[in-house]
N, C-alpha and C positions, 0 to 999 in steps of 0.2 A: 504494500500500500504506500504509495506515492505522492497523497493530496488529504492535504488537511481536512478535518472536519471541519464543518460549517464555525464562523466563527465572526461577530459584531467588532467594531474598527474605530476608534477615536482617536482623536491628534490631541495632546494636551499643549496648552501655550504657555502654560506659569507652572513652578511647582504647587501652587497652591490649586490650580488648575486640574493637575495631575492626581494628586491627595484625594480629592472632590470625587472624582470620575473613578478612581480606585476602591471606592466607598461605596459611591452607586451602585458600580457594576459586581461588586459582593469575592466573596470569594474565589469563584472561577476565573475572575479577572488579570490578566498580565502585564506586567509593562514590557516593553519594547524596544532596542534601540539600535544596536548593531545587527541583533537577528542569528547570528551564524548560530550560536546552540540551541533557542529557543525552535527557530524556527525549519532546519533537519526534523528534531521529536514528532516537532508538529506532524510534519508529512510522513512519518511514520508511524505515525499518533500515539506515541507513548505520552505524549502531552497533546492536553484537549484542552484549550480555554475558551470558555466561551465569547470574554471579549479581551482586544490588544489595545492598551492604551500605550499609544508611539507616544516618547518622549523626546525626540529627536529636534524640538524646536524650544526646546528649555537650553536656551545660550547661556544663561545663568550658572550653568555645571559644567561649561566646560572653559575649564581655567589652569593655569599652572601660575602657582605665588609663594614665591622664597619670602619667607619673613626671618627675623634674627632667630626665629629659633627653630624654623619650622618650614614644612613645605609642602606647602596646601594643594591636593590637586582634585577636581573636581570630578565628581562621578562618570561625567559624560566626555571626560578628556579621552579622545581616539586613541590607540594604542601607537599609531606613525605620529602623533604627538608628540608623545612620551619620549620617541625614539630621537624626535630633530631637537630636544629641548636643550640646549646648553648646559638651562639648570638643573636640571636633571643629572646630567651625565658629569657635572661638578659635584655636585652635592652625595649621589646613590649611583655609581656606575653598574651597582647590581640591576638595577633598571634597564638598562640598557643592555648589558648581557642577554638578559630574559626577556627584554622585548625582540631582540637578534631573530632569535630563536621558538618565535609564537608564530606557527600557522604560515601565513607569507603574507603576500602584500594586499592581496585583498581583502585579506581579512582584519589587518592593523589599519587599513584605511576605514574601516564600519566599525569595528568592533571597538568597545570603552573597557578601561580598568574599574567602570561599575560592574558592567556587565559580567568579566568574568569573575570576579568576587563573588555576585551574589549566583553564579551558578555554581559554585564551591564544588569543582568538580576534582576529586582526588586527587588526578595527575595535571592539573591546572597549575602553571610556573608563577604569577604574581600573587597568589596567597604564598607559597614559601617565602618570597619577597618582602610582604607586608609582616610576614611574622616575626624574620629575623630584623627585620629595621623596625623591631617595635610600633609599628603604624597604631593608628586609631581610626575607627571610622564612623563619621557622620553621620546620624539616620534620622529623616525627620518625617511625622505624622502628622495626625489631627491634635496631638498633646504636646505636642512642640520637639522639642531639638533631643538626640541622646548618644552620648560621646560615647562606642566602646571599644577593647580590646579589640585583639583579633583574637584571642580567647574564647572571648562574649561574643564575638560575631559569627564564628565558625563551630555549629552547634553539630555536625557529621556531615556525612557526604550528602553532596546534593539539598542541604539544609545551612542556613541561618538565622540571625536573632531578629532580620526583616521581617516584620508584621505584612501583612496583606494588604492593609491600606496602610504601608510607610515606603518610604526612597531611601533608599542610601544615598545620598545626595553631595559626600567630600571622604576624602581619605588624606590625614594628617601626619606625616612621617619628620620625627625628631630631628632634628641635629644636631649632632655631634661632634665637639674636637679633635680632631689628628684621631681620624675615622676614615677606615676604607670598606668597600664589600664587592662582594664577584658572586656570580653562579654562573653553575658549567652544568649539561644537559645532556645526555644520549638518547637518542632517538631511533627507530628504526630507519626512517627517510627525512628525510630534510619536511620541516612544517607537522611533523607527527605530534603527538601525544608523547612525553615521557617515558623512557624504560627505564630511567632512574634520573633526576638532577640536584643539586646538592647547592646548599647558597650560604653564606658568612656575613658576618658584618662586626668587625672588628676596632673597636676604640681603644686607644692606649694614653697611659700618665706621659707625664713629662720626661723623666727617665726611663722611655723605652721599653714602659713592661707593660702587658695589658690589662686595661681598665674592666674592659666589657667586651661579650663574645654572644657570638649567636649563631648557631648552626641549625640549619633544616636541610630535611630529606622532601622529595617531592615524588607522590607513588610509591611509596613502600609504605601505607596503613600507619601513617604518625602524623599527629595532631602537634602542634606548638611546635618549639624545640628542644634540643636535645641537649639537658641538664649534664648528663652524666659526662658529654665530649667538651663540654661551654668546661666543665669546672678542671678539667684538665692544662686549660692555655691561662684561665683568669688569673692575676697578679702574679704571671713568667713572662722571661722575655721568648717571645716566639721560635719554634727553632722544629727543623725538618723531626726528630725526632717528637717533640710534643703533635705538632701535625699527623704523624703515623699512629699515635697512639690514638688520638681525638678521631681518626679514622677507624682506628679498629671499633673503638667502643659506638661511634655513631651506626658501624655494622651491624655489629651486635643489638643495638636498639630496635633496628629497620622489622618490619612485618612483612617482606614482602610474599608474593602467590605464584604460583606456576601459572604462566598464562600465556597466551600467543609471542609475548614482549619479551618472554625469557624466564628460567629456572632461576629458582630458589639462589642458587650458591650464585648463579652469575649476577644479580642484583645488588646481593650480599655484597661483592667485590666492587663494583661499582659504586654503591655506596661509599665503601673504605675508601676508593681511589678518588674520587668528586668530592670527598668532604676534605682529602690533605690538599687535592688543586687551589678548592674554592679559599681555605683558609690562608694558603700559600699565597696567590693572588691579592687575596683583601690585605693581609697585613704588608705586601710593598704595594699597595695602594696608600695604605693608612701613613706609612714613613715617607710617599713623596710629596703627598699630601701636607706632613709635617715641616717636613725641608723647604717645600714651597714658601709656606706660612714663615718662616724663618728669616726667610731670604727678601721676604716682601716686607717681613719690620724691620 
């Protein structure tokens, strides 16, 4: 089956617009905006909504704004956005790794970093993203505004803390000092889905040791990050052996399943080998980042 069920069509103009018509139209209702995951299901009808409220004319979400502490980017920012942003790619180069690496060009030109959040799809690359760069995100209703984790946002697969009639409407990602992050991705074909990808984001003190660490795996059945390989690097100074360890144990963490994408043990491995890249990458990001800063006071 090839063609969606019957299904009612509105354009929203405001978010408050959108909120309204999300209310109306009840439960079976969806919002809209890049299309590429909603709308496959559809034509295979594993999803049946009865009505689509397009959100595509809500300019108000799509935004990208560096503040002193912070870097706002807005539900509806396109994914080839994210990719041309400067600030972006100053600030989170993990970004930009991850967007490299999403689907291809037609689909970074439609699809938003709302949209694939709130399809919180296992092997989805910018929730690892938003985890280990501690993000927050946006979500507003008819009750007004509610800042959460990616914790609180990501309640299992294919599930979040988006109510029915609420928008995730911004996702808020930290900054931090003499701070670097990378993720690295295996795929079966170029623009695939994940057979494993692994992402960092590494801050360090003044003297060279690190402050704060953040490792995820992406597809292999793990939620947040991985405690056990973060406590390994925190207050050391970085070094290939710490990295081989904080691999073994992020291994060990992984859940992964026999499936078309690869065995057990091959995943296993990839995980080990993606999480000392990813770490290795972020922290001479994080030191030239430093050196920069140095050389510019």
């Amino acid at each position: 089956m090839q063609i969606p069920a019957q299904f009612d069509y509105v354009r929203a103009s405001t978010i408050e617009d959108a909120l309204a018509l999300l209310d109306r139209h009840g439960a079976e209702s969806r919002v809209v905006a890049g299309g590429h995951s909603l709308l496959p299901m559809m034509k295979l009808r594993l999803a049946r909504p009865e009505c689509l409220v397009d959100i595509n004319d809500l300019y108000e979400l799509d935004f990208i704004l560096p503040e002193a502490t912070q870097l706002r980017i807005g539900a509806l920012t396109r994914h080839s956005a994210l990719l041309e942003s400067t600030d972006v790619a100053r600030l989170f180069p993990i970004v930009i790794d991850a967007e490299r690496v999403i689907a291809d060009p037609i689909v970074r030109n439609r699809g938003t970093i709302g949209g694939s959040l709130c399809q919180a799809d296992p092997a989805e690359d910018l929730a690892t993203v938003c985890d280990v760069l501690h993000a927050q995100a946006v979500v507003r209703g008819p009750g007004g505004e509610r800042i959460l984790t990616m914790d609180e946002f990501h309640k299992g697969p294919y599930e979040t803390a988006v109510a029915q009639n609420e928008l995730l409407v911004e996702i808020r990602f930290p900054i931090r000092p003499r701070s670097g992050s990378a993720y690295e991705k295996v795929e079966r074909r170029v623009g695939d889905w994940a057979v494993v990808a692994a992402g960092a984001a590494v801050s360090f003190t003044v003297d060279g040791s690190v402050d704060d660490v953040a490792i995820g795996l992406t597809a292999v059945g793990l939620d947040g990050t991985i405690s056990e390989a973060e406590a390994v690097l925190r207050g050391r100074r970085p070094s290939e052996v710490l990295f081989a360890e904080a691999g073994r144990l992020a291994a060990e963490a992984s859940l992964p399943v026999d499936d078309q994408r690869g065995p057990v043990d091959y995943k296993r491995h990839l995980a080990d080998e993606l999480t000392r890249r990813v770490l290795r990458r972020a922290c001479a990001r994080a030191l030239e980042t430093q050196t920069t800063t140095m050389q510019e006071g």
